[in-house]
Every structure is written in C-alpha cells, then in structure tokens.
C-alpha positions as CSV (number, residue, x, y, z in Angstrom):
1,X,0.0,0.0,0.0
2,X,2.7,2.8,0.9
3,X,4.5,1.2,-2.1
4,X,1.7,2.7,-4.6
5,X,0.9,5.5,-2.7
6,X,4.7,6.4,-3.5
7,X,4.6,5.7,-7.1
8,X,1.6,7.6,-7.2
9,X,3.3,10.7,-5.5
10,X,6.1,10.2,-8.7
11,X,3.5,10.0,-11.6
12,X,1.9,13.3,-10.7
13,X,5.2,15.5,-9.9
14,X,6.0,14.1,-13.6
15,X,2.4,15.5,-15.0
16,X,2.8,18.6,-12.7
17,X,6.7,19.5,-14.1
18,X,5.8,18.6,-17.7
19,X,2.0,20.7,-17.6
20,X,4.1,23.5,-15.9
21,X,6.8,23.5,-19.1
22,X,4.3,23.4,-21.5
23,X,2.7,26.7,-20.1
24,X,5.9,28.6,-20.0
25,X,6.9,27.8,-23.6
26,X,3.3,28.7,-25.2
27,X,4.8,32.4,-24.2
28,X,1.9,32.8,-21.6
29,X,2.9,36.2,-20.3
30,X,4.3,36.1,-16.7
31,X,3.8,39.1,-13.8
32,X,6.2,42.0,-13.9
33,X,5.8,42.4,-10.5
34,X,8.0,39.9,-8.9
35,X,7.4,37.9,-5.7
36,X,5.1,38.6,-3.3
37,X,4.3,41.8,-4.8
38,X,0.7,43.1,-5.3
39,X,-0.7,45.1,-7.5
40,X,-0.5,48.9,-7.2
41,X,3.3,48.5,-5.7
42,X,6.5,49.7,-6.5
43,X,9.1,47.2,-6.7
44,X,12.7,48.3,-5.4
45,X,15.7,46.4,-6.7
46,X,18.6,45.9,-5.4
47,X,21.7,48.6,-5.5
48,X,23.5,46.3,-7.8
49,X,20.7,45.9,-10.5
50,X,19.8,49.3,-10.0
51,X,24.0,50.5,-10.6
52,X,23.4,48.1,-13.4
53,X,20.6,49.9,-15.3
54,X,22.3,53.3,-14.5
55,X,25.4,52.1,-16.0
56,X,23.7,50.6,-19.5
57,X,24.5,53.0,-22.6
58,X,21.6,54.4,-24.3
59,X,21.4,53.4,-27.6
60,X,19.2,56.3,-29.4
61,X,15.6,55.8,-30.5
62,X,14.3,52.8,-32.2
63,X,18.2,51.7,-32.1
64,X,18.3,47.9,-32.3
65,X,20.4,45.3,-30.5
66,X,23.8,45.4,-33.3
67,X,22.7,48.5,-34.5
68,X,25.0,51.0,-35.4
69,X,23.4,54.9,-35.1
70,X,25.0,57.8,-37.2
71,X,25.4,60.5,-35.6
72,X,24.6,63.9,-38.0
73,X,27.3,66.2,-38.9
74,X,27.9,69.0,-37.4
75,X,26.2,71.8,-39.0
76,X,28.4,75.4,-40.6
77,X,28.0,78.6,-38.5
78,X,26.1,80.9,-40.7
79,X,28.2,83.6,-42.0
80,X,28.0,86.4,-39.6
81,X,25.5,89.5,-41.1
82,X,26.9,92.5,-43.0
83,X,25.8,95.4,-40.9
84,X,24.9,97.9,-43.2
85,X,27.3,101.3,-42.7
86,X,25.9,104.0,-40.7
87,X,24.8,106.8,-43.1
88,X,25.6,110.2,-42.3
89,X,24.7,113.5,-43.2
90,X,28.2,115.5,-43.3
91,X,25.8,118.5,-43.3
92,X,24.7,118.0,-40.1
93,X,28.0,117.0,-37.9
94,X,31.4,119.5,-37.9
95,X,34.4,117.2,-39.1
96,X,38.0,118.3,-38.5
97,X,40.7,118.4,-41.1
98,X,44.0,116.6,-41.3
99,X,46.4,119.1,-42.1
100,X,48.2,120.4,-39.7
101,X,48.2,123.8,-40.1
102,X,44.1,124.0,-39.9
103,X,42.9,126.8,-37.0
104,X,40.0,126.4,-35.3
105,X,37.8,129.1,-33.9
106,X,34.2,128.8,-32.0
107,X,32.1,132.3,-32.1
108,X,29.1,133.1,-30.6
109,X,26.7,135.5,-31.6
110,X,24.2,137.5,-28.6
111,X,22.1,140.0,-28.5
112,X,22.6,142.7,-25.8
113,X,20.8,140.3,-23.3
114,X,23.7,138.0,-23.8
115,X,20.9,135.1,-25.7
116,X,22.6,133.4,-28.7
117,X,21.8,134.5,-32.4
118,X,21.1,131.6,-34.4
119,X,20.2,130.3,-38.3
120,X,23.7,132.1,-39.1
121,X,25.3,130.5,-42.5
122,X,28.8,130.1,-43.7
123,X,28.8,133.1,-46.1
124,X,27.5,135.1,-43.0
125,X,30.9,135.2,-42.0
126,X,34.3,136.9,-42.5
127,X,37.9,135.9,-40.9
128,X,40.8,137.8,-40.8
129,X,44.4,136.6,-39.9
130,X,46.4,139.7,-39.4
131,X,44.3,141.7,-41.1
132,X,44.5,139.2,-44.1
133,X,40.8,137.5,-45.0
134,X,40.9,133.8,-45.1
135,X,38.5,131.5,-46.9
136,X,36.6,129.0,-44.2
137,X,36.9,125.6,-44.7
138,X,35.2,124.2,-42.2
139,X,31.7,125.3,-40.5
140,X,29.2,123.7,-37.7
141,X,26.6,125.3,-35.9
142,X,25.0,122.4,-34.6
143,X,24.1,122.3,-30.9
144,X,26.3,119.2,-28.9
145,X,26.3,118.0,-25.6
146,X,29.4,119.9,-23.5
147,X,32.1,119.0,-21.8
148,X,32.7,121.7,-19.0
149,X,35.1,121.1,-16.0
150,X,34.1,123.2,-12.8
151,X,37.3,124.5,-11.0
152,X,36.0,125.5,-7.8
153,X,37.7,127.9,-5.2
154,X,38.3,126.1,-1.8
155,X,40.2,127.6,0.4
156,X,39.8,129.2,3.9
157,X,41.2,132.7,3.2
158,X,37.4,133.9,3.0
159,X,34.7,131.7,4.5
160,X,31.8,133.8,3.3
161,X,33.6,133.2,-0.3
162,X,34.0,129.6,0.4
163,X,30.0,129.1,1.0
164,X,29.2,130.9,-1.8
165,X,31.5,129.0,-4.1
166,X,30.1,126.0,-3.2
167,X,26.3,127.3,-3.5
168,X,27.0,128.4,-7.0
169,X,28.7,124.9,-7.5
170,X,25.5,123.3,-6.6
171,X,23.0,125.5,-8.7
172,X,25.6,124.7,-12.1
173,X,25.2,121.5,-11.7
174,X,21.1,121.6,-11.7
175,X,21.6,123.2,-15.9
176,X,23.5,120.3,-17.1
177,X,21.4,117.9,-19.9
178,X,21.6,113.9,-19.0
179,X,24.6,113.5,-21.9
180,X,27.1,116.5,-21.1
181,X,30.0,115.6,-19.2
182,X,31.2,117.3,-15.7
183,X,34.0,117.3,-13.9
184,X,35.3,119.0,-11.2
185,X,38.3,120.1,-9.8
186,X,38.9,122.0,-6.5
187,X,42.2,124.1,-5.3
188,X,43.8,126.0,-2.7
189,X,47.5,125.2,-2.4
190,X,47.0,123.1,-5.7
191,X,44.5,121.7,-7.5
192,X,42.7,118.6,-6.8
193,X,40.3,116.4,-9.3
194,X,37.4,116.0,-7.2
195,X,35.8,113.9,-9.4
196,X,36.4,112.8,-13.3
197,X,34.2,113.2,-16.2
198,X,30.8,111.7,-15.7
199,X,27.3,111.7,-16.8
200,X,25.9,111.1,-13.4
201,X,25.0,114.5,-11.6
202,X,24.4,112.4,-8.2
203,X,28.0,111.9,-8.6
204,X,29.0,115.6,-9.3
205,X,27.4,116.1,-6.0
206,X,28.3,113.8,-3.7
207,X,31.6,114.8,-4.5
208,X,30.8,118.7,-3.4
209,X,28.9,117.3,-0.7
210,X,32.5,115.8,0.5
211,X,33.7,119.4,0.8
212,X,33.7,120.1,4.7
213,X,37.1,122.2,5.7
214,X,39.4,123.6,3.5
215,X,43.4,122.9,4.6
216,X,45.1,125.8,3.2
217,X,44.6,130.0,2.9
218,X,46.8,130.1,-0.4
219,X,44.7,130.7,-3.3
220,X,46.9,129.5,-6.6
221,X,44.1,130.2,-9.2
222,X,46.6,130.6,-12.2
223,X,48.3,126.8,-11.5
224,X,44.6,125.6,-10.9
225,X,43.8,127.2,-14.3
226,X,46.8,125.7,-16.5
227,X,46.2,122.5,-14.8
228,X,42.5,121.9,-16.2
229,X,43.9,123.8,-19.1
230,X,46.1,120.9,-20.2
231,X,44.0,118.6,-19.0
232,X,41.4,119.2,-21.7
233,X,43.3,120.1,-24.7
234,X,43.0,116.7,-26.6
235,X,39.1,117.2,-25.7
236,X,36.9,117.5,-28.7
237,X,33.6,119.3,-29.6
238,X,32.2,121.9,-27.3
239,X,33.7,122.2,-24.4
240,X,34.6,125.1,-21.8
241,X,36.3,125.4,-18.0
242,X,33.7,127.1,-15.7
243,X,35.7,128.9,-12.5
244,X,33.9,129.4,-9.8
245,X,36.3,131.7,-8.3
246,X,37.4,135.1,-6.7
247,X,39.7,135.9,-8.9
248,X,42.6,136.6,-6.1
249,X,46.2,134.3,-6.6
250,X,48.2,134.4,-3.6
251,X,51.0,131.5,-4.2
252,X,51.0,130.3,-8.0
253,X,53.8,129.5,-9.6
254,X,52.8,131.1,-12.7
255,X,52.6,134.5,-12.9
256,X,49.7,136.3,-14.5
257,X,51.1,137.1,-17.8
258,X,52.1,133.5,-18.5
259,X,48.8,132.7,-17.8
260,X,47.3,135.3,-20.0
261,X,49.5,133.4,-23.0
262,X,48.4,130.2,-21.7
263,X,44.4,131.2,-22.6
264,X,45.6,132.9,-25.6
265,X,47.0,129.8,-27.0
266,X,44.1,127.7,-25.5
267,X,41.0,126.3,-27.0
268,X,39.1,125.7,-24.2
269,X,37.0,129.1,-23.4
270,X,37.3,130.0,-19.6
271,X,33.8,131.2,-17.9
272,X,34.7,133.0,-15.2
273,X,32.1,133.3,-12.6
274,X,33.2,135.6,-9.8
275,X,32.7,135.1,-5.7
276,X,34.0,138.1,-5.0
277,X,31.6,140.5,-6.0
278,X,28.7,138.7,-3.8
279,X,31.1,140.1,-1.0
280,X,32.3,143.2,-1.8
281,X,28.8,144.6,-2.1
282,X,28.5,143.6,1.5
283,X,31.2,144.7,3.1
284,X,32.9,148.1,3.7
285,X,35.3,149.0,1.2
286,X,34.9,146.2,-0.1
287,X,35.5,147.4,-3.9
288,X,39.5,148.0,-3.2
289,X,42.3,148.1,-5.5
290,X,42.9,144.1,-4.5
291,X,38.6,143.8,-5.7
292,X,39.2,145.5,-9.4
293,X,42.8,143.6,-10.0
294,X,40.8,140.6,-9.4
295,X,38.3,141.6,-11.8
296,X,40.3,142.7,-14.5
297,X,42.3,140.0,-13.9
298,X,39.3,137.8,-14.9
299,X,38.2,139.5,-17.8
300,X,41.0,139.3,-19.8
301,X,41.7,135.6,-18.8
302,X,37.9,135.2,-20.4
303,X,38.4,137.4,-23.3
304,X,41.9,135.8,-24.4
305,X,40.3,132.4,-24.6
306,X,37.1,133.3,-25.7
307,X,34.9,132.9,-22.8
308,X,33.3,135.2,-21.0
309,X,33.2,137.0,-17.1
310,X,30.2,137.0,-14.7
311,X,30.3,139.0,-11.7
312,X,26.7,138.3,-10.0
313,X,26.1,140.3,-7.2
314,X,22.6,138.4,-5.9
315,X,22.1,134.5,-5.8
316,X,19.1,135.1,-7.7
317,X,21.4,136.3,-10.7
318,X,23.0,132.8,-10.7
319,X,20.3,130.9,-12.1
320,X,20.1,133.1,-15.3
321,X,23.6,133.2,-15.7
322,X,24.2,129.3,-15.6
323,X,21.1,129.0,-18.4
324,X,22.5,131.5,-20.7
325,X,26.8,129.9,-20.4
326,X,24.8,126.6,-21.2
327,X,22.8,128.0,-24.3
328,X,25.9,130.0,-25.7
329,X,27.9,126.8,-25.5
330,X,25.5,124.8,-27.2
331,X,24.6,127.2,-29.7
332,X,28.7,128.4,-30.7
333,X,29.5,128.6,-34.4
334,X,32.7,126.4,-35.5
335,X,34.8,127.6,-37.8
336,X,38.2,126.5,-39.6
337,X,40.5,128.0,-41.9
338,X,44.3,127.0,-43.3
339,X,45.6,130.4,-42.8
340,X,47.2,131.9,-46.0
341,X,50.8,132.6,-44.1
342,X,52.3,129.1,-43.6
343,X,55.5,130.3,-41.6
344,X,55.8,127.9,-38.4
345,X,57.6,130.5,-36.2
346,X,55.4,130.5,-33.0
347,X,54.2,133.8,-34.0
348,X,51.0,135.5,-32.3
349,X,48.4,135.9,-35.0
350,X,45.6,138.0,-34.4
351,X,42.1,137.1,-35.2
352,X,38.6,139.7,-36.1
353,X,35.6,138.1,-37.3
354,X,33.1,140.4,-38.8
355,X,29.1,139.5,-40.0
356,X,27.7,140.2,-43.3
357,X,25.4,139.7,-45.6
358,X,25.1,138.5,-49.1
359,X,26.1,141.5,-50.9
360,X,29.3,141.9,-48.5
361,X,27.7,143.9,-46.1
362,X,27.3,144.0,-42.2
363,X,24.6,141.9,-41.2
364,X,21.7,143.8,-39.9
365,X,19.6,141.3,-37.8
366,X,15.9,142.4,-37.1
367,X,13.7,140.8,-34.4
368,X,10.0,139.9,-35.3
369,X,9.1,143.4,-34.9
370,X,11.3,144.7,-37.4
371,X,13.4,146.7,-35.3
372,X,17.4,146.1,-35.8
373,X,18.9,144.4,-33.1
374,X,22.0,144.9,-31.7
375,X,24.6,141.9,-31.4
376,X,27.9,141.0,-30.7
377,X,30.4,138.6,-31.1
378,X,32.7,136.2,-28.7
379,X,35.9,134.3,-30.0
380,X,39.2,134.4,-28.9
381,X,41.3,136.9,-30.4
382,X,44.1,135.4,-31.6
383,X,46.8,132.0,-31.9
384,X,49.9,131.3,-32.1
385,X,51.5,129.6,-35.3
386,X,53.1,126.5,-34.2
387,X,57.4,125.8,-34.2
388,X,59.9,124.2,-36.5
C-alpha cells in the first residue's frame, strides 16, 4: 500500500513538471511584479541591478540590439551679417581736417541780453588773420552735448567766499542735460580732481557734498587754471572750463602774464564766474584796489580764450547766468580755416571776425518786430603759429 501511494506521489510530480513546461513555452505572459508583490506597488531592486541599469549606454531611438546609429554632422555657423554702414549727413556734424596747419575758432553771436543769435550761415561770416581774409573751410553750428570742468575755489582765506563757491557749484550742476559731461576740480594750495568726467549728476554732488574744511589759505588760481587747461586740450567738440572763483592768486607758480598766454593759445574758453563781487557789495570797502585787479584780472583771462566773465552780485542772478553759459555753449559757431601765411615761427596771430550779408555787407539782424537788433560777437582773439 505505501509502495503505490509512492509511485503515485512520482506520476503526478511528472504530470505537474511537464503541464508546468508546457505553459511557459506557449509564451503565456508572466507578472512583472515579482514575488510577493501586489498590484499597485513599486518594486525596489537591489543597488546592484539598479547601478546596473544606470550604467547601461543608451542606444538612441528605435536603435536595435547590433545597430549601429550615425550621428549627424555638425552643422556650418552661418556667416555672420553684414551690418549695413551708418549713413551720415556731413551736413549735419562738424568734421575736422587733417592738415596740420588748420585753425579752429568757436564764435558766438548775442544780442545785448547775452541770448545766442542763431540760423547764421557760412557766407555770414568773415575771418581775418592779421588783417588778411581767409576763406573757411570748415563750419558747424550744430548744438552738442558739452564738456565743462568746474574749477572751484576752496580755500579758507574767505569763508563767506568759500560758502558761496560751493552754492554756486551746486546750482551749475542743476543746468547740465543727461549726456554732457562734468568734472570738477577743486584748489587751494594746488588743485585737486574731485571727481572725473561723468554723466551722473548724483555723482557731481556727492563729490561737493565731501567738501567740509578747506586745509590751506593760499589761493593758486593761475596753476589751478593751466592744470584743467592741459587737462582738456585733446578734448573734442564743445567744451569750456567754468571757474567758480574770486579771482585773487596768492602762491602760484605762474605769474599772470604766463597765464594770460596760456588762454591765448588755449581752445578751451574759460567762464569765469566771480565770488568776490557777492562780498564786496556787502562789506565796507569792499571794492578796493585788490577787488578790481581781481576783476580785471578775470576779464582778460575770459576774453583771451574766448569765454566770458560773470560778476553776479545776488544768488538770484546765478540761475540766469548758468542758463545763458549753457545756451551760448551749445549754440557756438565752429569755424576753420588754413591760414594763408604758412610760416611755423610761433608767431602770435591776431584774429577779427566780422558778419555780413550777401552782398558783403554788415549783417543787420531784425527781431519779429522789425526793429534792428543789436549783437555782438565772442571768439578768442588770436593763436599762435606752431614751431619748427
């Protein structure tokens, strides 16, 4: 009996094994899931299948076991674009000349209320070199942004000076447009660049603002004035040194007739605008021999470089006066000429400029009234002919 019960046992283990083998090889699709795993859950393999599936190269799409996938060839960089050149009107900018011997002078025209004259043409205007006409070359009259350095007294030799050389400071910087550039320099002893050219009027004053106590009583006005001199000479366009200033030198190197020669051979115009005069009219005797040196110490430094002196007496004068510099700056005629005498022998060469009309006569300018109105005209009055 246990004997058959045995074989029994064999017989269907046999059937079982060979039922089970059939099953698997009709392709009968078996559970992704693995052992024990129901349905819904996420199976976790093991760290070493898991390193193995990170580590098996991807083939590409639809890439077969064997198969070998071109990659596609790299692609030319378009040819970069040919910008188009800028055009521009030659009419409309002042362009300089190459030769060497070309002189440059910037005129203004006002009327007696110091407001610029414009719509002025080239054959509106006559140059002489030594009393010898020259033919113009080059004109402009077209308004620029400017590039004016402030030189600004600071020194404790007068403190009711030194408050209202800052306050004038201040109220310049208010006219300036968003693309002129400012500088400023400051000087007692010597001068000091506050801060450089810049855009950014914040800047301008926060640099002022930085002004608390002067070191020094010397006032060197002449060295302060070459300095910003040389300083801008390789500057181009419209341009001018603003000098916020008494007018007094007590220590400078140079003396006033070597500064005199500097603004004659200068092309920055100098804008005096004097301190001084705010004081004298508020103190006794305060218009002195020392006051009207000063002065006419400042008026020829203007008139030799072809700026222009201010001597405000009231704050509320300083407004007005800062508007009109800015509007005769912008608003300047440019003109160049070769002059006809060639000799490079450092000579001084004076300069007159005269207005006409078509017919060769002087220009008589009407306002919309019809009544003629007076003008005149600011350039410096001479250069010198370069050496060798």
């Amino acid at each position: 009996m246990t004997k058959r019960i045995y074989l029994y046992g064999v017989v269907m283990a046999v059937v079982a094994a060979f039922f089970s083998v059939a099953w698997i090889g009709a392709g009968y699709p078996q559970s992704p899931q693995g052992p024990n795993q129901q349905p819904g859950e996420t199976v976790i393999l093991p760290k070493h299948e898991q390193q193995q599936q990170q580590q098996e190269p991807q083939q590409g799409p639809n890439q077969q076991p064997g198969e070998n996938v071109p990659i596609p060839k790299k692609q030319p960089a378009p040819p970069p674009e040919q910008k188009q050149p800028e055009k521009i009107n030659p009419s409309q900018i002042y362009t300089l000349s190459t030769t060497t011997n070309l002189v440059n002078v910037d005129v203004l025209v006002t009327d007696n209320d110091g407001d610029p004259i414009t719509n002025l043409q080239k054959d509106n205007f006559k140059v002489y070199d030594d009393g010898v006409q020259q033919t113009i070359t080059n004109f402009g009259a077209v308004q620029a942004p400017l590039t004016v350095c402030m030189v600004v007294e600071f020194s404790n030799e007068w403190w009711p000076l030194l408050y209202q050389a800052l306050e004038s400071a201040y109220t310049f910087v208010n006219f300036m447009q968003p693309k002129d550039w400012v500088a400023v320099i400051t000087f007692d002893l010597k001068p000091h660049i506050l801060t450089d050219f810049t855009h950014d009027r914040s800047q301008v004053e926060g640099a002022l603002n930085e002004l608390q106590f002067p070191g020094f009583s010397e006032i060197d006005l002449y060295d302060a004035l070459a300095f910003t001199v040389d300083r801008m000479k390789d500057i181009q366009g419209r341009k001018a040194i603003l000098a916020i200033v008494s007018g007094f030198d007590t220590f400078s190197k140079l003396t006033y007739d070597q500064m005199l020669k500097i603004a004659k051979s200068s092309t920055t115009p100098i804008y005096p605008v004097s301190i001084l005069e705010w004081v004298a009219v508020r103190m006794p005797g305060g218009y002195n021999i020392n006051y009207w040196q000063a002065r006419n110490g400042l008026n020829y430094i203007a008139k030799y470089s072809g700026g222009q002196a201010y001597f405000p007496r009231f704050e509320g004068e300083l407004p007005g006066i800062y508007r009109q510099i800015g509007a005769q700056l912008r608003s300047q005629y440019s003109l160049g000429f070769v002059p006809t005498d060639k000799q490079r022998n450092g000579k001084y060469h004076k300069l007159k400029i005269e207005l006409v009309d078509a017919q060769g006569n002087p220009l008589r300018i009407v306002n919309q009234k019809g009544k003629a109105v007076k003008y005149r005209l600011v350039y410096r009055e001479g250069y010198y002919a370069p050496k060798g």
